[in-house]
C-alpha positions as CSV (number, residue, x, y, z in Angstrom):
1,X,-4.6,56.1,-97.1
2,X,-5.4,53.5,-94.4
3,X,-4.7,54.6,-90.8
4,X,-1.0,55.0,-90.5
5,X,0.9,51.7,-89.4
6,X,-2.6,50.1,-88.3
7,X,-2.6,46.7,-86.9
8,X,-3.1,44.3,-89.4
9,X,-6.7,43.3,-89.4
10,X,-7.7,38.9,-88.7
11,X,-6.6,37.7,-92.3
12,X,-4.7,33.9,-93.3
13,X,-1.6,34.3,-94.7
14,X,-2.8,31.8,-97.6
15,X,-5.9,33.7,-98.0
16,X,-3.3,36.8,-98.6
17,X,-0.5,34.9,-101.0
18,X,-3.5,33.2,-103.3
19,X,-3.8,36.9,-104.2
20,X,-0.2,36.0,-106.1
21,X,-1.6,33.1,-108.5
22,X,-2.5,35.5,-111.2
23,X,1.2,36.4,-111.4
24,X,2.3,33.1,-110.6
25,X,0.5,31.0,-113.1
26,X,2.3,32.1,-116.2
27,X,5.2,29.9,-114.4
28,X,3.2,27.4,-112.3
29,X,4.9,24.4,-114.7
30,X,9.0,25.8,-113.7
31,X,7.7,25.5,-110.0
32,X,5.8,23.0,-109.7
33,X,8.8,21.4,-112.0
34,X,11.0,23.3,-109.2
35,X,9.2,21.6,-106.3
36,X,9.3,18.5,-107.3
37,X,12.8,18.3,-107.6
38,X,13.9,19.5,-104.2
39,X,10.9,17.2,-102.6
40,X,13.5,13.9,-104.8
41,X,16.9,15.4,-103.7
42,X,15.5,15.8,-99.9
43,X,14.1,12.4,-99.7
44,X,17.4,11.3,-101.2
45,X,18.8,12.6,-98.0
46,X,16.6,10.3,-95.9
47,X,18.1,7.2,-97.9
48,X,21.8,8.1,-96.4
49,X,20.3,6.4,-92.9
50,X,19.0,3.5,-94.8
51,X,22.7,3.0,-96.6
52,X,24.2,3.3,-93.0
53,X,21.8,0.9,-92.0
54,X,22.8,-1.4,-94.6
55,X,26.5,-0.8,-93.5
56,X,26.5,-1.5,-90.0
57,X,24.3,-5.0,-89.7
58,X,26.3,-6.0,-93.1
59,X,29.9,-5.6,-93.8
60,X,30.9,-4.1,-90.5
61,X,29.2,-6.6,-89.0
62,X,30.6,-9.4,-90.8
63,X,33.8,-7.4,-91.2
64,X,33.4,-7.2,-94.9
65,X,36.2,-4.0,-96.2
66,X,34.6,-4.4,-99.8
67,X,30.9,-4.1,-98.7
68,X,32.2,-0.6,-96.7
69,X,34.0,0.5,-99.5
70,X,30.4,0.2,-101.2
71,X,28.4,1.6,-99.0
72,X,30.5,4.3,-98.8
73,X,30.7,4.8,-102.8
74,X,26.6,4.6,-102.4
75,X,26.5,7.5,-99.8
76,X,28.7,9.7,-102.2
77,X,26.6,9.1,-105.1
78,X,23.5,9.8,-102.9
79,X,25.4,13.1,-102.0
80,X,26.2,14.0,-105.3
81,X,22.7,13.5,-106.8
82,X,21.1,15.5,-103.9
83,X,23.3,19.0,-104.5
84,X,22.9,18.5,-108.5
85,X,19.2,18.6,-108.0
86,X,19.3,21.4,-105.3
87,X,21.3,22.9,-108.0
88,X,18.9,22.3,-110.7
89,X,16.1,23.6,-108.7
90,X,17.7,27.0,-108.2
91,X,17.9,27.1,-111.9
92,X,14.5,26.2,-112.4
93,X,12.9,29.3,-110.3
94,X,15.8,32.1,-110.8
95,X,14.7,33.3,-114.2
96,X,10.9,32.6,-113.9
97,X,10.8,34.7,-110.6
98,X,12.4,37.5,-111.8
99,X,9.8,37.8,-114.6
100,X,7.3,37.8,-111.8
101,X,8.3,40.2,-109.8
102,X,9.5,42.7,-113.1
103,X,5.7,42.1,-113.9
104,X,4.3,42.8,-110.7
105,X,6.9,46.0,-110.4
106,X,5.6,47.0,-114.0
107,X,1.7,46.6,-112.9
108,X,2.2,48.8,-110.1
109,X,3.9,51.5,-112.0
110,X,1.1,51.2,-115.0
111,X,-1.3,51.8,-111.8
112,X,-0.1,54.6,-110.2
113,X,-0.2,56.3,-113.2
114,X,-3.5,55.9,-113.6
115,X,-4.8,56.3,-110.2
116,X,-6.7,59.8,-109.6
117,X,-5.1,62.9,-108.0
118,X,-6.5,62.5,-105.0
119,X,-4.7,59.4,-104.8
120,X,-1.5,60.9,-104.6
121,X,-2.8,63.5,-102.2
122,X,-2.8,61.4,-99.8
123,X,-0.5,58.8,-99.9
124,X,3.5,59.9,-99.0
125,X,5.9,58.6,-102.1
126,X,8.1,57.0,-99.9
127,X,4.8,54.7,-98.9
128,X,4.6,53.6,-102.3
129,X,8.4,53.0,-103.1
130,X,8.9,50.8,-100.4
131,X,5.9,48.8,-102.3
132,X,7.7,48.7,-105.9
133,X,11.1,47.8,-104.1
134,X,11.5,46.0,-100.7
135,X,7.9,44.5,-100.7
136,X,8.2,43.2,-104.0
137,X,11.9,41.8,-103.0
138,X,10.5,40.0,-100.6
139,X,7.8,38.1,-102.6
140,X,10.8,36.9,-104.8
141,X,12.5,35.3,-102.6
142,X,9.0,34.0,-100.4
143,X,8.2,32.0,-104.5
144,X,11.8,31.2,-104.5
145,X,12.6,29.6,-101.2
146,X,9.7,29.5,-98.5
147,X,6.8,28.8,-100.7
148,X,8.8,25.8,-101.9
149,X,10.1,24.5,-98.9
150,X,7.4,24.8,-96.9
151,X,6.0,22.0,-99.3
152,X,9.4,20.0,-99.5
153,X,10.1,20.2,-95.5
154,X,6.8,19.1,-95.0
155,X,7.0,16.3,-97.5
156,X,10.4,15.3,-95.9
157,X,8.5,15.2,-92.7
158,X,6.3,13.2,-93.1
159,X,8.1,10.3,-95.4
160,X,10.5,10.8,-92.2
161,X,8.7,10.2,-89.7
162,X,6.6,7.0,-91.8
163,X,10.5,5.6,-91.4
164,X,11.2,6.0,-88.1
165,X,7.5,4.4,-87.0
166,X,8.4,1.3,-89.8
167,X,11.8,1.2,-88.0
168,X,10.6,1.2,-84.3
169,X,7.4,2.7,-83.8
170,X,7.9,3.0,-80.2
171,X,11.1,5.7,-80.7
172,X,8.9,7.2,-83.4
173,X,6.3,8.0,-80.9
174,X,8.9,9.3,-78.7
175,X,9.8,11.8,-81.4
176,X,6.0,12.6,-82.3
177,X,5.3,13.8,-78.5
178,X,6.9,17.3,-79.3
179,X,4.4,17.8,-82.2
180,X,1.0,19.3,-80.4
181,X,3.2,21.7,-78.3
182,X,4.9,23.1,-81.5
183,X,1.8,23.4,-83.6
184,X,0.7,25.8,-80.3
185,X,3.6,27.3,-80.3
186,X,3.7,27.7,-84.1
187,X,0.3,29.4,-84.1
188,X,1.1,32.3,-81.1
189,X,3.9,33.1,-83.0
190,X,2.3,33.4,-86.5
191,X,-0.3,35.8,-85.1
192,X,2.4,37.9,-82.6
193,X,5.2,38.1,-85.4
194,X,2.2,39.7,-88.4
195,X,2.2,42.6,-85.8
196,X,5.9,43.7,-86.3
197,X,6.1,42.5,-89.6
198,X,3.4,45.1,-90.9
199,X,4.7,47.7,-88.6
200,X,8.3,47.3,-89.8
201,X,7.7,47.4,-93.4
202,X,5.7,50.6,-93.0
203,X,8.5,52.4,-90.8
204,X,10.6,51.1,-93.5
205,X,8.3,53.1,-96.0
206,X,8.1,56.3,-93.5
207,X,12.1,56.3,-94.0
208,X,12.2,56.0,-97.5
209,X,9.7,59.2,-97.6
210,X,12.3,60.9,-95.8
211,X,15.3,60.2,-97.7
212,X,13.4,61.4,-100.6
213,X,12.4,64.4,-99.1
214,X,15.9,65.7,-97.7
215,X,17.4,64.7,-101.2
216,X,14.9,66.6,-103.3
217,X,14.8,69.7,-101.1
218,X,18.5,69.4,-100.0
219,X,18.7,73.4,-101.2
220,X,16.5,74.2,-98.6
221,X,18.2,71.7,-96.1
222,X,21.7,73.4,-96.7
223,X,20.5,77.1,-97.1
224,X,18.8,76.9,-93.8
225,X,21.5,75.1,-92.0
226,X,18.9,72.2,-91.2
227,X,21.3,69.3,-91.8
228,X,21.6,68.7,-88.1
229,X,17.6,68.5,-86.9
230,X,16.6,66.3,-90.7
231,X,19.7,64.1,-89.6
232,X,18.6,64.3,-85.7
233,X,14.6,63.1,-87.6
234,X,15.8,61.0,-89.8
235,X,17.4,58.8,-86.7
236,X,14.4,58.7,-84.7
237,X,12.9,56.7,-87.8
238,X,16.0,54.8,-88.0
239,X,15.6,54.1,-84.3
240,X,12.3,53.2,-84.3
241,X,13.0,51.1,-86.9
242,X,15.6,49.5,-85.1
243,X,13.4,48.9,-82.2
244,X,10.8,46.7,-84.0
245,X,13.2,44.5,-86.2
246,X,15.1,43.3,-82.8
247,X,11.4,42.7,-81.5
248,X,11.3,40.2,-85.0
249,X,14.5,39.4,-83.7
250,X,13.2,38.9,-80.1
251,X,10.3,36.4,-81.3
252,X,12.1,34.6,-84.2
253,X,15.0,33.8,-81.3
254,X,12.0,32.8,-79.1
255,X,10.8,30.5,-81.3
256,X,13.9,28.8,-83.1
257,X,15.0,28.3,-79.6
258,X,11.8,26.5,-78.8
259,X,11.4,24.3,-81.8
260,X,15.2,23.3,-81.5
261,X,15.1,22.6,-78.1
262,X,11.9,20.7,-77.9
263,X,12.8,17.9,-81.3
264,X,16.3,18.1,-79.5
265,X,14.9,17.0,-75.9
266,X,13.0,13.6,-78.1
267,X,15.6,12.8,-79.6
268,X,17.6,12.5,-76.2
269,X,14.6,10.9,-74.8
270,X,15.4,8.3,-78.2
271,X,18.5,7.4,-77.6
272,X,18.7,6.4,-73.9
273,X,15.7,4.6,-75.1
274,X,17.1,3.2,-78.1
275,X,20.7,2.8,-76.3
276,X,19.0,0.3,-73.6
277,X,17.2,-1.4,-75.8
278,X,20.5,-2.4,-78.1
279,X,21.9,-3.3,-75.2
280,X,19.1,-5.7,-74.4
281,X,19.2,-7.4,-78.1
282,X,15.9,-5.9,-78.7
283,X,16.9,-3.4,-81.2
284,X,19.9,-4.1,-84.0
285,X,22.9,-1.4,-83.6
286,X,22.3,-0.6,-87.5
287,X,18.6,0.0,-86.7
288,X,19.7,2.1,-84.1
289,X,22.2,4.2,-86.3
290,X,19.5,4.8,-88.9
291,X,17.0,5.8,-86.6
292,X,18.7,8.3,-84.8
293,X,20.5,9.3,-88.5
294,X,16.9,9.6,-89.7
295,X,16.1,12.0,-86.6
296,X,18.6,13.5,-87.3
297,X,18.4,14.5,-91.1
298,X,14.8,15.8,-90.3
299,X,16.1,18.5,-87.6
300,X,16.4,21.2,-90.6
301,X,12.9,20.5,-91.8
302,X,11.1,21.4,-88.6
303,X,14.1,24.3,-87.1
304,X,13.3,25.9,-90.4
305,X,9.3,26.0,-89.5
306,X,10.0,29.6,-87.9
307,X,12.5,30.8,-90.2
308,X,9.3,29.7,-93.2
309,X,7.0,30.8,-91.3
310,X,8.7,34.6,-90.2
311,X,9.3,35.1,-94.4
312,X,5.1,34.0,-94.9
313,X,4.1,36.3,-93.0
314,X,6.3,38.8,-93.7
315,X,5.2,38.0,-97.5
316,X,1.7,37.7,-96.6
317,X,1.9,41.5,-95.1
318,X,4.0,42.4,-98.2
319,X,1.7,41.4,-100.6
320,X,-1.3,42.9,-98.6
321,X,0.6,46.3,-99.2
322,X,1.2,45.5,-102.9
323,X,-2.8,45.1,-103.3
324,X,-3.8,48.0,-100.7
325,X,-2.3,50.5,-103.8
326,X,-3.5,48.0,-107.0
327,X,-7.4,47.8,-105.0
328,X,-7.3,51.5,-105.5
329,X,-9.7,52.0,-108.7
330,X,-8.4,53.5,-111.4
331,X,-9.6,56.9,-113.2
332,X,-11.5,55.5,-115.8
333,X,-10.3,56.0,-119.5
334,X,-13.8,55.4,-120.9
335,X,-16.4,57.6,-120.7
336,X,-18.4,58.2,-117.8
337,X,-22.2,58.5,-117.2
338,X,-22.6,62.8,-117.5
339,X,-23.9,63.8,-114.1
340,X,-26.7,66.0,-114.0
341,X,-26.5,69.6,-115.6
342,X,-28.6,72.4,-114.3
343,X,-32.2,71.4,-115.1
344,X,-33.0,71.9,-118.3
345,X,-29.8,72.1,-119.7
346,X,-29.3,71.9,-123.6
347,X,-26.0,70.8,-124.7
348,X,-24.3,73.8,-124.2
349,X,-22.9,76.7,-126.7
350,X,-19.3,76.1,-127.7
351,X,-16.0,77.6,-125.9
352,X,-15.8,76.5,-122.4
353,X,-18.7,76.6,-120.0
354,X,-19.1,76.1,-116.1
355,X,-22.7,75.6,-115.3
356,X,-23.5,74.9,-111.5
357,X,-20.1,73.4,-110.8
358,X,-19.0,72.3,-107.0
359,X,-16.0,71.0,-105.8
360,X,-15.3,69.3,-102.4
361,X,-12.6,67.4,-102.0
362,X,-12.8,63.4,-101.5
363,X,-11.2,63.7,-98.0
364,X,-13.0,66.6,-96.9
365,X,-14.8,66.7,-93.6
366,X,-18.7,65.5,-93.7
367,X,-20.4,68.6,-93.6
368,X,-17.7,71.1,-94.3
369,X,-18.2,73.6,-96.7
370,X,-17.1,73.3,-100.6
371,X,-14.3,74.9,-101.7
372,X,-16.3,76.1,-105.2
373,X,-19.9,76.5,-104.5
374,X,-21.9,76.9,-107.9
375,X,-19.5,78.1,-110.2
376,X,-20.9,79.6,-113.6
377,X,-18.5,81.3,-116.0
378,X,-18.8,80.9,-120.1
379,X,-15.7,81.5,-122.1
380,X,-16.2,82.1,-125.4
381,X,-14.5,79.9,-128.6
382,X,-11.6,81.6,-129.0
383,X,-11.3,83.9,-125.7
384,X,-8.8,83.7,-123.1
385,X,-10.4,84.1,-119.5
386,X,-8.1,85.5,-116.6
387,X,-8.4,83.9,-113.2
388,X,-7.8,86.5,-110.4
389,X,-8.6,85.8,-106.8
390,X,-6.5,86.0,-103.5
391,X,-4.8,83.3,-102.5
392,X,-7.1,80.2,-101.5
393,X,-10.1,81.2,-103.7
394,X,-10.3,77.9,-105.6
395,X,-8.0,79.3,-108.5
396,X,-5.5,75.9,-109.4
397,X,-8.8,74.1,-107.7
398,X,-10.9,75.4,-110.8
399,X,-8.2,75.0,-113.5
400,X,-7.5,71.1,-112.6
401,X,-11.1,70.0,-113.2
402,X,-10.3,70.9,-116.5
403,X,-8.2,68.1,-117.4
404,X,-10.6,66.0,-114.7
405,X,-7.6,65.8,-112.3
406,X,-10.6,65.8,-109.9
407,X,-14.3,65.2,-111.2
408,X,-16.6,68.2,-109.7
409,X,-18.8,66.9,-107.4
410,X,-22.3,68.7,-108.7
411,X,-23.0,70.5,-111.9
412,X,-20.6,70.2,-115.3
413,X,-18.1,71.6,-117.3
414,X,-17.9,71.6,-121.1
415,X,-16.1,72.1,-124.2
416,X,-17.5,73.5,-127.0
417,X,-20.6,71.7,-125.9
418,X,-19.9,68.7,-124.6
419,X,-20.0,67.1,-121.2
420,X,-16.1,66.5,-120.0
421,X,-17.5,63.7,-118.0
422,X,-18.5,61.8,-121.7
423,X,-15.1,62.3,-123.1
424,X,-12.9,59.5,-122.7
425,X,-10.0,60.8,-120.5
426,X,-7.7,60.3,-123.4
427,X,-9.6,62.2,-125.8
428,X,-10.0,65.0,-123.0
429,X,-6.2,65.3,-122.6
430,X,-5.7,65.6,-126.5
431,X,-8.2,68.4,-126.3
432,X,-6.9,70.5,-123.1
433,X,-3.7,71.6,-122.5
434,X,-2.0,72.6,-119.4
435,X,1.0,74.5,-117.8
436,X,1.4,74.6,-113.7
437,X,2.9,77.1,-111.5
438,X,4.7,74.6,-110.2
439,X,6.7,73.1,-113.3
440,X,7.6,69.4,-113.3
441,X,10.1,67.7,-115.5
442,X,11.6,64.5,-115.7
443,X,15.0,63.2,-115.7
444,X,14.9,62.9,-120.0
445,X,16.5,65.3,-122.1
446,X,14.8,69.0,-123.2
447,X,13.5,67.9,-126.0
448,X,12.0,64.8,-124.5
449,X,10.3,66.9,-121.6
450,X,8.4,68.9,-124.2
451,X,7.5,66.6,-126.8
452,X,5.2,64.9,-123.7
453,X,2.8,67.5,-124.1
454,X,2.0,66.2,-127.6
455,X,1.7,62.6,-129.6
456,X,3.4,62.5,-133.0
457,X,5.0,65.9,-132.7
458,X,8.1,66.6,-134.7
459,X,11.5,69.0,-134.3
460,X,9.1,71.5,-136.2
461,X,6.3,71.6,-133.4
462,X,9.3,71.4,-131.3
463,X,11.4,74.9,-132.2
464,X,7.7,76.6,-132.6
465,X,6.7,76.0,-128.7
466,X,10.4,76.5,-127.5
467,X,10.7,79.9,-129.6
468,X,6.9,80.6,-127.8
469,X,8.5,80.3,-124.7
470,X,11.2,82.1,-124.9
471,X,13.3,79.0,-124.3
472,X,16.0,79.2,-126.8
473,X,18.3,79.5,-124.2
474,X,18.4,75.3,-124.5
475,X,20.3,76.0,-128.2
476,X,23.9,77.5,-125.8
477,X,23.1,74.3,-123.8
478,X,26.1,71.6,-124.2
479,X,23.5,69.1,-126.3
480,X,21.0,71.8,-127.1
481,X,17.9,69.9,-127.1
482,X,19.0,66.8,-126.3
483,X,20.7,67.5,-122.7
484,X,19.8,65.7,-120.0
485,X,17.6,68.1,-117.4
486,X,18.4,66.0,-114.1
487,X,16.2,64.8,-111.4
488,X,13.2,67.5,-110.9
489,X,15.0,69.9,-113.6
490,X,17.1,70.9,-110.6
491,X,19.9,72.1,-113.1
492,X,18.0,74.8,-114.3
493,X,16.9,78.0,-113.1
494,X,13.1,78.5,-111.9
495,X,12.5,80.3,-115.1
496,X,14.1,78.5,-117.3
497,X,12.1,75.4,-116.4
498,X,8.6,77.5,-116.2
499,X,9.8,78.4,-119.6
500,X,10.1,74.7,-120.6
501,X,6.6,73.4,-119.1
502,X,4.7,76.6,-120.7
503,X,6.6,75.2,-124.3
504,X,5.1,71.6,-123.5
505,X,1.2,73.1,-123.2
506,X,1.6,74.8,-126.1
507,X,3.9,71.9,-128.6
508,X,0.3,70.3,-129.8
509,X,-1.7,73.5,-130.4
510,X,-4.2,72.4,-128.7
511,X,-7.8,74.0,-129.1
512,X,-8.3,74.6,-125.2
513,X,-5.3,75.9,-122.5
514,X,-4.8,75.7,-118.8
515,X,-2.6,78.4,-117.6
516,X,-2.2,78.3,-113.9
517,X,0.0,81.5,-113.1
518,X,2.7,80.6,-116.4
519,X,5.0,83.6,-115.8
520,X,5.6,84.1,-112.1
521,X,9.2,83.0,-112.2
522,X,10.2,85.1,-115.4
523,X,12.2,88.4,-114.6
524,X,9.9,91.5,-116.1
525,X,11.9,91.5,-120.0
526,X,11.2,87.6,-120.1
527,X,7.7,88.4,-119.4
528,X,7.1,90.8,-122.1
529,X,8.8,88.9,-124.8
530,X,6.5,85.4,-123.7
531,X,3.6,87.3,-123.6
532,X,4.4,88.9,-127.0
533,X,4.9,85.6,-128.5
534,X,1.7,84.2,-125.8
535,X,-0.3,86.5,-127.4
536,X,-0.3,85.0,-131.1
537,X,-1.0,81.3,-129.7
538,X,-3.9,82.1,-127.5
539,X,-5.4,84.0,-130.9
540,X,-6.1,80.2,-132.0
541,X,-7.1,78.9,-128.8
542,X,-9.3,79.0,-125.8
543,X,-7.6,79.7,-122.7
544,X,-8.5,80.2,-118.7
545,X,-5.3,81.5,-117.1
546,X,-4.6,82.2,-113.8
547,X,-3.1,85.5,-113.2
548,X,-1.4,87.5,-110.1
549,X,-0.4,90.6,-112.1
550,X,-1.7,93.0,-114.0
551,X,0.9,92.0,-116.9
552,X,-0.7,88.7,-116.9
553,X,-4.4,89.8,-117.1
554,X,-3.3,92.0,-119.9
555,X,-3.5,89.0,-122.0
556,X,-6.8,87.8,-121.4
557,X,-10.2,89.4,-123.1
558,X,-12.1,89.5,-119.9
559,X,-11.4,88.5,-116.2
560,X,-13.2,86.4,-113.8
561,X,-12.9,87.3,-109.9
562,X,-13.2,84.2,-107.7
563,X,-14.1,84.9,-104.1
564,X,-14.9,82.6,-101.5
565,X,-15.4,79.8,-104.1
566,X,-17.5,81.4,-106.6
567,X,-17.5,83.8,-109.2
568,X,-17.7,87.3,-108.0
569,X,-17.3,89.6,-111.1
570,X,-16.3,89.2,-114.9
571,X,-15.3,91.7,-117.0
572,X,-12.3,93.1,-118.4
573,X,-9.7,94.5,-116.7
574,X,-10.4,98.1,-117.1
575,X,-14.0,97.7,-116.0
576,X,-13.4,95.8,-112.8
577,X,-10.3,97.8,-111.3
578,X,-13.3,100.9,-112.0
579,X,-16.4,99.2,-110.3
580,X,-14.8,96.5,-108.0
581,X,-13.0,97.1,-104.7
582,X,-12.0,94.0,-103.8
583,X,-10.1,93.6,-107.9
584,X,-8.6,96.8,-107.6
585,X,-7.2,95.9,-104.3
586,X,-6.1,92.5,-105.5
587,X,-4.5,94.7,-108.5
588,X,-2.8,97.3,-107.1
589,X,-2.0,96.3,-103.3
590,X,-4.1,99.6,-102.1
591,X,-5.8,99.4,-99.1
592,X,-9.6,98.3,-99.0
593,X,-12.2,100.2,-98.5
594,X,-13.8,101.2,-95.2
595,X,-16.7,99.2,-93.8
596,X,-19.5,101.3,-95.4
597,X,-17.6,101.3,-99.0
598,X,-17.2,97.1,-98.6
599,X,-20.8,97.3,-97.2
600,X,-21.9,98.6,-100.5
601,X,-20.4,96.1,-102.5
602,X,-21.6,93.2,-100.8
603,X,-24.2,92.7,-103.3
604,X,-21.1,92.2,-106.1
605,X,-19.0,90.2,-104.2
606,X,-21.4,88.1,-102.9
607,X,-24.0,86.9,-105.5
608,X,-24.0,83.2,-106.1
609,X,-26.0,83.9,-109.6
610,X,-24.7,82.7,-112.7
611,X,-23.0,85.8,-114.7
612,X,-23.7,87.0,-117.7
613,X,-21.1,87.8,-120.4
614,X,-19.7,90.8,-120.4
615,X,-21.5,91.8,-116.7
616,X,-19.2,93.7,-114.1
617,X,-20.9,92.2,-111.5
């Protein structure tokens, strides 16, 4: 993730919002159509002073009721025709904008599911929230109201001020003088309020990542009694918060004060001007009216510069947020280039094979060591491998390049002969199935949740994996399958939702199977019964598990010791709790040998060279 609530780097904020057109052209005709109303119904407004022009050198000159009656029938219709076509341009951008920004929320969703593990790593959810919801809000209603009036104000300034010179250029000049000093003014303010603007919409995302947080560990919140310090937390954010939108505040009151006051001092300067030179005779009253009336239809157009140009940038900082996440590259679906085997490598013999494999992860420290240095394990078509090492070996590390939730970073992995790195990623994910010691479900109902594990399963596929599980507890459910699991699967026990993700691996009978630890919430009668029932699927399978307990390893043919990143010792159970020290201590919970005992098995649990089946090395 980039460095946390970093100054935003020297960009122009239309070099930032072009990044929009791809979204924005589908409806380019509705706003452009949009546009070009509210640029009509504003310049109707500057015909008002022109109709009051008419009014005071005609009939109240000459005293004519009729000709006021007129003008004022004019000015109503002028009125009327200016709200029915800010009217009609609010119709024109509602519907079109909200495709745009359902589109752009849709794009970022299809995106994050897509983006690699590491990804997610890194990056806190609430970060990425505040980017689907408030960021994406506020490019709505920059294409809905900014983006358009920045052209319409403009426009309206410019045909305004064209008047006012053709009326009397030298009270038009007057009003011009106030223009360099705003554009300076303009400028400081663009580049001072992109600070705070970037700043507040990340502490904006640092408080959504807290709010999720406390809600989605609020078990651990109230059994700890920790209400008081995440409440005491959560308003420090708040406060921060707090402190940099009144410093918006702070600059957008600077500003509005200065481009009101500044327009407000020429137009003073106009009318003691204009006022003389009335009463000179050099200048009609009516002029005089529709000068100053002109002056002063166009005060909105430039006091809205800093409210237009506070929603740019914040839109310009908003969209630079939305692309940070979409420049991320994707895990590519397609098939990648193999990277190199060990040398000479054939294809490989079937099952699943680790030749040479190391793992680092992407954020690791240059230099640092690898968390699996030269792995090389062979499991056998048809044989389920246990995983057994202490805790930090590499153990889920191993299992997840499986699946490619991280690609290794030297040698290769592959299945029944062929390279997982020139599978497509789909095709991978048909082929390998896996359950986590941490179970995930989604707020869906049962039979939803573990019907994900497999495309085009039925209720048949369904009953089988639940009644594999053990999970036939759903059936005295009040839907049976088809109750809703909640948020997380919070409504269910740790087992019971274990139970449910280990049903999901196994719904498509898949040909290979990622077990990281499956049973380590299931009380010991559970156990037996999902191992019994375990036991038959991984017949037709080939499996790695992960295992803790000796009840676990029991269901694998042999056992693979991972120690310090790399393959220690594989054998079966029985042969390394004889021969190995450091698996019978990992067993059994004894103490470990002396010194000179681990001194003599150095040479087992330290050889980095590939191991041979059925070794007890």
């Amino acid at each position: 993730m980039p460095e946390k609530h970093a100054e935003p780097k020297d960009r122009s904020v239309a070099r930032s919002l072009l990044r929009l057109w791809p979204y924005v052209k589908p409806v380019r005709n509705r706003l452009a159509g949009a546009a070009l109303v509210a640029v009509v119904a504003s310049c109707l407004g500057l015909v008002i002073p022109l109709v009051l022009k008419w009014i005071v050198d005609g009939p109240v000159a000459r005293q004519d009721p009729g000709g006021v009656w007129l003008g004022a029938l004019y000015l109503l219709l002028l009125g009327v025709a200016e709200a029915g076509l800010f009217g009609l341009r609010r119709w024109l951008v509602a519907r079109p904008l909200a495709g745009v920004e359902a589109s752009m929320r849709a794009d970022l969703y299809r995106h994050l599911q897509r983006l690699p593990a590491a990804f997610h790593d890194r990056w806190p959810s609430g970060q990425l929230l505040s980017r689907g919801t408030t960021d994406l809000m506020l490019l709505r209603m920059f294409l809905a109201f900014p983006l358009t009036f920045l052209l319409v104000n403009a426009t309206t300034i410019l045909v305004g001020f064209v008047i006012l010179l053709v009326q009397e250029w030298t009270l038009g000049l007057i009003l011009l003088a106030p223009v360099v000093p705003l554009v300076i003014i303009c400028s400081v303010f663009e580049t001072k309020y992109s600070v705070v603007a970037r700043r507040a919409q990340d502490q904006v995302g640092d408080l959504t990542t807290v709010v999720e947080e406390s809600v989605l560990g609020i078990r651990i919140v109230k059994g700890f009694g920790r209400h008081r310090s995440q409440a005491h937390a959560f308003r420090a954010l708040a406060l921060r918060l707090r402190g940099t939108e009144l410093g918006k505040g702070r600059l957008l009151a600077a500003i509005w004060a200065l481009i009101t006051t500044l327009p407000e001092l020429a137009i003073g300067a106009a009318l003691v001007l204009g006022t003389v030179q009335v009463a000179d005779g050099g200048l009609s009253a009516g002029t005089l009216v529709a000068f100053l009336s002109t002056a002063l239809a166009l005060r909105w157009p430039v006091e809205s510069i800093g409210f237009l140009l506070a929603m740019s940038q914040e839109s310009a900082t908003a969209t630079e947020r939305f692309f940070e996440v979409m420049d991320v590259a994707e895990e590519t679906q397609e098939a990648a280039v193999p990277g190199p085997g060990p040398k000479g490598a054939d294809p490989g013999p079937g099952g699943m094979v680790f030749e040479g494999v190391e793992f680092r992860y992407p954020d690791a420290e240059e230099g640092s060591p690898p968390v699996l240095a030269r792995i090389d394990l062979r499991i056998r078509p048809g044989e389920t491998m246990a995983l057994v090492g202490a805790t930090g070996s590499g153990k889920t590390t191993l299992t997840s390049l499986v699946p490619r939730l991280y690609d290794t970073t030297a040698g290769r992995i592959t299945l029944d002969g062929e390279d997982i790195t020139a599978m497509p990623r789909e095709r991978l994910r048909e082929l390998v199935s896996v359950a986590f010691e941490d179970p995930t479900l989604f707020s869906a109902s049962i039979g939803e949740n573990v019907l994900m594990g497999a495309d085009g399963a039925g209720e048949e596929e369904l009953r089988r994996a639940l009644s594999v599980a053990q999970a036939d507890f759903v059936h005295d459910l009040p839907r049976g399958i088809d109750t809703q699991v909640g948020e997380q699967g919070l409504s269910l026990s740790g087992g019971q939702r274990q139970r449910l993700a280990l049903a999901r691996a196994v719904v498509g009978r898949p040909r290979f199977l990622v077990l990281d630890d499956p049973l380590s919430a299931l009380d010991v009668h559970t156990e037996t019964l999902v191992e019994a029932a375990l036991r038959r699927v991984l017949e037709d399978t080939t499996a790695i598990v992960v295992a803790h307990r000796p009840s676990t390893v029991m269901l694998a043919d042999r056992v693979a010791l991972l120690s310090g990143g790399r393959i220690s010792a594989v054998g079966t159970h029985h042969e390394l709790l004889r021969d190995n020290a450091e698996y019978a201590w990992l067993m059994s919970g004894a103490d470990l040998p002396a010194d000179g005992d681990r001194a003599a098995d150095d040479g087992v649990l330290g050889t980095h060279a590939p191991v041979e089946e059925g070794s007890t090395r």
